[in-house]
N, C-alpha and C positions, 0 to 999 in steps of 0.2 A: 657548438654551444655547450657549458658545463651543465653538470645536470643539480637540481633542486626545485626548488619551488621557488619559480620567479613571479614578484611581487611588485605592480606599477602606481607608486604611490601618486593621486595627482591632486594640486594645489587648487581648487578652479577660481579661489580670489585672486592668488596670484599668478595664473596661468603658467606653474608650471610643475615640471613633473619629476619623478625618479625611481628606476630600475633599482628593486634590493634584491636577493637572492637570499634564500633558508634552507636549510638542513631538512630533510624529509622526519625527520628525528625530533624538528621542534613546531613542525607545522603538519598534520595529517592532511589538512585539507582545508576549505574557505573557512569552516566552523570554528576549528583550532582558534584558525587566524583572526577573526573575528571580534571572537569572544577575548584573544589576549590584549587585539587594539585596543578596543574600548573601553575594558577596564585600566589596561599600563599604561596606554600611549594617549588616547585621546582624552578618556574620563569623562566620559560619555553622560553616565550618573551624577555628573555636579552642574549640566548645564539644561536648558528647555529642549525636549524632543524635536522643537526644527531652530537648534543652534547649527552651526558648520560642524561643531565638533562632533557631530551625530554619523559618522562615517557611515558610508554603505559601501560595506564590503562586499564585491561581486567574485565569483571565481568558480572554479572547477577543482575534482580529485585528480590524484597523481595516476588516473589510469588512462585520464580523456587522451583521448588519438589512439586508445590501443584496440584491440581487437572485442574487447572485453562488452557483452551488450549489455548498452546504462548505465555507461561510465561516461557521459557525455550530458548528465545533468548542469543548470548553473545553479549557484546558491547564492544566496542573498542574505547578508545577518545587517542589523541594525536595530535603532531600537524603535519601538512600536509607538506612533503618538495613541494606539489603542489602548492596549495593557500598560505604558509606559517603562516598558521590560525589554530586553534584548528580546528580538526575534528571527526565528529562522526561514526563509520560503523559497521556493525552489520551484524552477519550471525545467521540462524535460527538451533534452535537444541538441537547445541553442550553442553548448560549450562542442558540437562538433565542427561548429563555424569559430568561436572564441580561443581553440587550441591553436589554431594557424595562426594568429596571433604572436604565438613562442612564449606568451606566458599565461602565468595560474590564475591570478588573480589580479584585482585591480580596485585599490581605495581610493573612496572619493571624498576629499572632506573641504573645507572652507566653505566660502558662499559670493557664490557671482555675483556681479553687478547688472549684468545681465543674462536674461532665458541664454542657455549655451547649447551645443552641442559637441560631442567628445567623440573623435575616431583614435581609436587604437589598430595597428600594422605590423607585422612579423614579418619578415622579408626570409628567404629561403635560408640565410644563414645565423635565424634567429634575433636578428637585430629588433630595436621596438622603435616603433615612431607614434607620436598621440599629437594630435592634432584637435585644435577650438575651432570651430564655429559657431559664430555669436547669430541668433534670431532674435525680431525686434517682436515685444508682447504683443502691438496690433498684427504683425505679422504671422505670429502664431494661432493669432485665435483666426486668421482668416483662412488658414491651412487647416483648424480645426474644422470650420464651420463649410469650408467644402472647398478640396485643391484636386483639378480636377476631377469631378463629381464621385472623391473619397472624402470622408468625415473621421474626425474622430484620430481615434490613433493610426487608422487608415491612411489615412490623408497624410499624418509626420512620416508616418514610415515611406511613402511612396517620395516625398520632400525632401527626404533624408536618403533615401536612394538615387535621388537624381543632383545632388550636391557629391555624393561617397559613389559614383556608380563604377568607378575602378575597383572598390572592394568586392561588389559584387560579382564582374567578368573577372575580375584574376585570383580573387581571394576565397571563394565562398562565404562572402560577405553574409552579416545578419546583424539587427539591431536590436535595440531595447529604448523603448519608449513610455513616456505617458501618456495619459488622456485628460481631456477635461478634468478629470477628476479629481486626478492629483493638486491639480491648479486652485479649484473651486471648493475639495472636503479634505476629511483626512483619511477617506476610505477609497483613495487612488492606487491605483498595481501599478505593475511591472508588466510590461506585454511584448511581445518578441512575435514577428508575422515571418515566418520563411520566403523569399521569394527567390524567384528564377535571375538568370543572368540578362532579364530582358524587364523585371522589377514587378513581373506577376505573382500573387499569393500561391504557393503550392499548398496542395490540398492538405487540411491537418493539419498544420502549422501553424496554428496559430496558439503559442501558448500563456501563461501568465503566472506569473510567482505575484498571488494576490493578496494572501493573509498580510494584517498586521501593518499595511498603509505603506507598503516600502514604497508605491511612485509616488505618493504626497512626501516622503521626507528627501524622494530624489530632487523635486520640483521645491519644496518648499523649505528645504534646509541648504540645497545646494544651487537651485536655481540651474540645475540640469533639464533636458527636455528627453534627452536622446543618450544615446553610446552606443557606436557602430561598429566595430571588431573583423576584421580577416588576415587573408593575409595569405603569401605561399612557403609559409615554413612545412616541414613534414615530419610528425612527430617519428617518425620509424627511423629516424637518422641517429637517433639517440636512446633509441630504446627499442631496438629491435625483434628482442624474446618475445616485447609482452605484445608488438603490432603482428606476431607469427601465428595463423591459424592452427599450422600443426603442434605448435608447440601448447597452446589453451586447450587444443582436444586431448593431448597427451596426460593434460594436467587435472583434466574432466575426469577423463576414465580414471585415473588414477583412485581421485577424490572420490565423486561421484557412480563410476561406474558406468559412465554413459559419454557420450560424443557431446558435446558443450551447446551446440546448437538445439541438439534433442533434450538436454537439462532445462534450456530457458524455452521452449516451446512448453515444457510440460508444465514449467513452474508459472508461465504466464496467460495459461487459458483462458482462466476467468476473462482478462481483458483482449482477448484475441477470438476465440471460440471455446464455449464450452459445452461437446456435447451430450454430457448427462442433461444441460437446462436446455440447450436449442438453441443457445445466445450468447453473446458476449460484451465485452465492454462493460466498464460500472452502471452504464443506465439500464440495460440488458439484464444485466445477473443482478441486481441488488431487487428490485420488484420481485423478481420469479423469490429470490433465494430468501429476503427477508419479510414479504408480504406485508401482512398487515402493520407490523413494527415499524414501517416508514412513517418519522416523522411528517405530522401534516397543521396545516390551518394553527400555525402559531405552534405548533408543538402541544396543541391543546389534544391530539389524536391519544396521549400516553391517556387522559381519561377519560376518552370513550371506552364503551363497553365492549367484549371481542367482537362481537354479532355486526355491531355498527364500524369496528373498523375491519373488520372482510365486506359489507358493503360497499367502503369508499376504497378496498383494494379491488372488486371488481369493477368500478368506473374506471380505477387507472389504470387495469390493464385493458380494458375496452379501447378507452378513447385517449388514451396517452403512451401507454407503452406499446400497441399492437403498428397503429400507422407507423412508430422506429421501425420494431420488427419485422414488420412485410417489408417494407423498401433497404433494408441495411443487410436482412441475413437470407429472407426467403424470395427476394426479385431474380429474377433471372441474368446472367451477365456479368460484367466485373464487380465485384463490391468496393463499394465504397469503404473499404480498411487501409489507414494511413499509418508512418510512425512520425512520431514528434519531430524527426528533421534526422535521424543517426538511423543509420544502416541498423535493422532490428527484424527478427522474427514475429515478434510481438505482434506487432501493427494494430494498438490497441483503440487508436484516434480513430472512432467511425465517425463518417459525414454523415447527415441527411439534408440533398440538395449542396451541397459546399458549406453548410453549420455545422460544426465542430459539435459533437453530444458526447456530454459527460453527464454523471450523475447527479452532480452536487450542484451548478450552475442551473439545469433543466427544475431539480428538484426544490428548488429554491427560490425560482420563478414560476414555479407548477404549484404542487400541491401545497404543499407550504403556504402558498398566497391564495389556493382555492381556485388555482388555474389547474384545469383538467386536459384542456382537449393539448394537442402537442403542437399544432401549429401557432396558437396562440403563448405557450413557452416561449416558444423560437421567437418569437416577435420580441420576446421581454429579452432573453437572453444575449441576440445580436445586438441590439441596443446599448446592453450593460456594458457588453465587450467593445462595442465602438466608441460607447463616454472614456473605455478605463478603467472600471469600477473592479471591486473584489464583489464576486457574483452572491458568494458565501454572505459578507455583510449584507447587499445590498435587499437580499432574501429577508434576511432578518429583520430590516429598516422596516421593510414595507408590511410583513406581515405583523411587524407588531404594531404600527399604524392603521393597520386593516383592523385588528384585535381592540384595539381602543376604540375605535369608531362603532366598532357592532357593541362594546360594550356599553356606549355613550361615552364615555371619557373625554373624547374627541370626536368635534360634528366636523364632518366634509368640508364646511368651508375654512374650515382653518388649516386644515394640510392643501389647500387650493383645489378641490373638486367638488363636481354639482351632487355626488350621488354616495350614498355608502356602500360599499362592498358586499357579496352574500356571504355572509362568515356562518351560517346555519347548517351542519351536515345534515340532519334531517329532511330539510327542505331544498338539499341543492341539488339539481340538474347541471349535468355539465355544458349541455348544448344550448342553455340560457342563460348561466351564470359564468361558464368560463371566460367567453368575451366580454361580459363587462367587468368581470375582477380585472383583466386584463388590460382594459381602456385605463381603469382608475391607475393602477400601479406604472402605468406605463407616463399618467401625466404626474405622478410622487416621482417615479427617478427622473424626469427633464427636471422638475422642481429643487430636487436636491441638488442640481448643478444651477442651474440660478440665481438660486439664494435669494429669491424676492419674494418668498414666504418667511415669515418669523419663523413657526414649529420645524419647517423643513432645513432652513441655514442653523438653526441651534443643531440639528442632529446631523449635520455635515461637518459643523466644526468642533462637537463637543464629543458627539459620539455617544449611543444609546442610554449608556449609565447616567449620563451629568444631565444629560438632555431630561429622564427621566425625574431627576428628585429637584431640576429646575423646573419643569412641569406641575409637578407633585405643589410648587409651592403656586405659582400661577393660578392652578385651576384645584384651589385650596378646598372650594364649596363640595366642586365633584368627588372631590377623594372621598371627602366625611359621609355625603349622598350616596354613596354607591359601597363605601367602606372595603375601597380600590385603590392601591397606592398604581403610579403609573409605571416602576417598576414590578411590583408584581405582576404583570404580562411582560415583561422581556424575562428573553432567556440571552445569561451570560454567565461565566465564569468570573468573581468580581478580583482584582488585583490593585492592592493597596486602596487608598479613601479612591479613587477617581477610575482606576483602568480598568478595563477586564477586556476579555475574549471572548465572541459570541461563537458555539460550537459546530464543526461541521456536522449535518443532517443524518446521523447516527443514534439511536435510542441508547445511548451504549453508557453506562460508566466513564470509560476514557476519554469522553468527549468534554462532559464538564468538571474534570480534576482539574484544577489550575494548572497552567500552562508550565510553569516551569517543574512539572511535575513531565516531560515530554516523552519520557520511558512511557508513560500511558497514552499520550494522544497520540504519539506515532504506533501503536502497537494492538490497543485494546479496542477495537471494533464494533466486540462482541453486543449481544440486546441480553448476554447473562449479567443480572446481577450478584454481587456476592459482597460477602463480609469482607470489611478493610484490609484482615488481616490475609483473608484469601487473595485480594485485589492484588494486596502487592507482594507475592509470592515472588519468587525468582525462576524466567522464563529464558530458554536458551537463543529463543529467538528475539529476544530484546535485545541481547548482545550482537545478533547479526542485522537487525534494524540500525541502532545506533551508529556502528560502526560503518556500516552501509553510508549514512547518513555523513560521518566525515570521510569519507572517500566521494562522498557527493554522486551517489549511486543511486539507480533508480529503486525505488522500493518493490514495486513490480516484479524486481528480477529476487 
């Protein structure tokens, strides 16, 4: 097989497909390519966010198959029905199954006539094969609604392994699906489950490139369900320096100073172990490291007072981050440390019980919404993951619907529940209030997939912004009464009259710059704030994020 960047353009109106190839020279990586489809070729910009021409562009860097750890990211550009912006998302892994394949990437644009499903095949001497199969809509939702007693994007993936299960015994098969969610809002992911050559979840593995709606424009621009990818191609037939161990340790020391494996061990503690804090992974180090600065209860926590917020950082470290902590870092026996699907030191995926904890999902559906204890999390979080959802939105949704309701703006029965929320830091207990924030949020996300609430189908299909100043006009009396517009309780980054970005769970500056401002939201973390001109100062590590970034590399490393 010649070498470049091989690119599998597929029709899905007209079911069919074609093999191009590019110069390393004019494509870096999916980002590149992405970004030049949509503006040159598709024109992405001149049509509605779920037309065909809204391409999603899937793919990997020119490192995946090599030895290189985090080079086995996939990326996803498209454009966002959120922002209504080109967007980037990215889940960790899945491209160490998608390289056997034989190629880089793969657009998807037109618009089925029917729910499809799309295999892609690399045969050992690089060949491609792409294959349709068509699923019927009631058949879909009955694989959603429970195929053998799996739900959700569970259930496609296990359906979609027992139609494709040659990829999985010969190829290191792996897919990409949606949930519910894609189908029913616009706040649908991308989800990709690892599983064994016998079609069991391995542990970890379960990730989601979720920002920014890419499975509602998989489902709802293309009428996609699924994309299956393997295959027995072997990238080291072609590129055999960069699959050479000893050649990367050679290139370590050189660089570095150090053995290559001992570079990405140290550079990826935080998410692995780190023993200055005792802990690891994002849910583990962000509590200990950033305290009280955890966004909480709507983001309304930046004005409480400090006193009140190290009170509700010791509830969370009580009753929400210690039950982590004792079963993930201090039980005795194997830990429960995974990696996202690619051979990695790292092994930053920690379980508890076989739930996948991360910080931004957990935190999202915890404090954020006034849910404290961690078991009741986990109830919100598996949920969200088995509708589909982007956990990041779906945090937002409900907490700023919890925030209306304690303010009055909105009474319970009109987002569809009997009771309001404890939205009061002073007066909450977590072992009384955390279950029932927990009942309420948990009947707002089934709602949101339903659609047979008015306020909850407006903010599935409209998305927080519109939803808001449609509101605003609705409940016209309440605004004037309370001298509360319904946006002012969300938080979002606002993009052109209708889109924005609601930001990940960071007190941070870089979180609400506008997104295509993304030198900041991929890099600035920080809870410093500082003058504009300090903000955007020139940092050496933005240029190794970015570029990172089109080589479709892990950040982590």
């Amino acid at each position: 097989m010649s070498k470049g960047y091989r690119v599998v353009f597929v029709d899905v109106e007209k079911r069919i497909w074609q093999l191009e190839k590019f110069s390393f020279t004019k494509y870096l990586g999916p980002i590149d390519l992405g970004i030049d489809l949509h503006l040159n070729k598709f024109k992405s910009f001149m049509y509605d966010v779920f037309h065909g021409n809204n391409a999603l562009v899937m793919g990997c860097g020119p490192f995946a198959g090599s030895k290189l750890f985090g080079a086995h990211r996939l990326v996803f550009v498209f454009r966002s029905p959120h922002s209504g912006g080109l967007h980037v998302s990215t889940m960790g892994g899945a491209a160490f199954s998608f390289i056997r394949s034989s190629i880089h990437a793969v657009v998807i644009y037109g618009e089925s006539n029917r729910p499809l499903i799309i295999g892609v095949w690399g045969d050992s001497n690089g060949s491609v094969k792409v294959e349709f199969k068509e699923i019927d809509e009631n058949k879909l939702w009955y694989v959603f609604d429970n195929y053998n007693g799996l739900r959700g994007v569970y259930g496609l993936t296990r359906y979609i392994y027992e139609i494709f299960k040659q990829y999985y015994v010969k190829g290191r098969g792996r897919s990409i699906v949606i949930g519910p969610a894609a189908v029913k809002t616009i706040h649908g992911a991308l989800v990709s489950i690892g599983l064994d050559e016998n079609g069991n979840p391995l542990p970890g593995q379960i990730d989601l490139a979720a920002r920014g709606g890419g499975g509602s424009v998989l489902y709802r621009a293309h009428r996609v369900v699924g994309i299956v990818f393997g295959g027995e191609y072997d990238p080291a037939r072609n590129e055999p320096r960069q699959l050479n161990t000893k050649f990367v340790d050679e290139l370590s020391k050189r660089v570095l100073g150090k053995e290559y494996g001992a570079v990405v061990v140290e550079a990826t503690k935080k998410y692995r172990f780190d023993p200055r804090l005792g802990t690891g992974g994002t849910f583990g180090v962000n509590y200990v490291l950033y305290r009280d600065l955890v966004p909480g209860f709507a983001f309304n926590t930046i004005y409480y007072g400090k006193t009140l917020r190290l009170r509700m950082h010791k509830m969370i470290m009580e009753y929400f981050w210690k039950p982590f902590q004792e079963k993930v870092f201090e039980s005795k026996g194997p830990k429960p440390w995974h990696t996202c699907g690619e051979p990695c030191p790292g092994v930053c995926k920690k379980t508890w019980n076989n739930t996948k904890v991360d910080y931004e999902p957990f935190n999202g559906l915890g404090f954020l919404i006034g849910v404290l204890r961690f078991e009741d999390a986990k109830e919100l979080v598996e949920l969200v993951d088995m509708l589909g959802f982007d956990a990041i939105e779906v945090g937002h949704i409900v907490a700023w619907i919890f925030d209306l309701m304690h303010r009055g703006l909105l009474q319970p029965e009109e987002v569809g529940v009997s009771n309001r929320p404890y939205f009061d830091p002073l007066a909450y207990n977590p072992e009384r209030h955390s279950p029932i924030n927990k009942e309420i949020a948990y009947k707002i996300i089934e709602g949101l997939v339903r659609g047979d609430n008015e306020v909850l189908k407006l903010v599935s299909e409209k998305g927080i912004r519109v939803a808001a100043k449609e509101l605003d006009r609705k409940y016209a009396f309440r605004v004037k009464m309370f001298g509360l517009k319904f946006e002012d309780a969300a938080v979002y980054a606002a993009f052109g009259e209708q889109g924005y970005m609601s930001p990940n769970y960071y007190w941070s500056p870089g979180m609400i710059a506008p997104l295509y401002v993304l030198v900041r939201y991929w890099t600035s973390y920080s809870p410093t704030f500082s003058d504009p001109e300090e903000h955007k100062k020139y940092d050496p590590y933005t240029d190794c994020i970015l570029c990172g970034a089109c080589f479709a590399m892990c950040p982590f490393r």
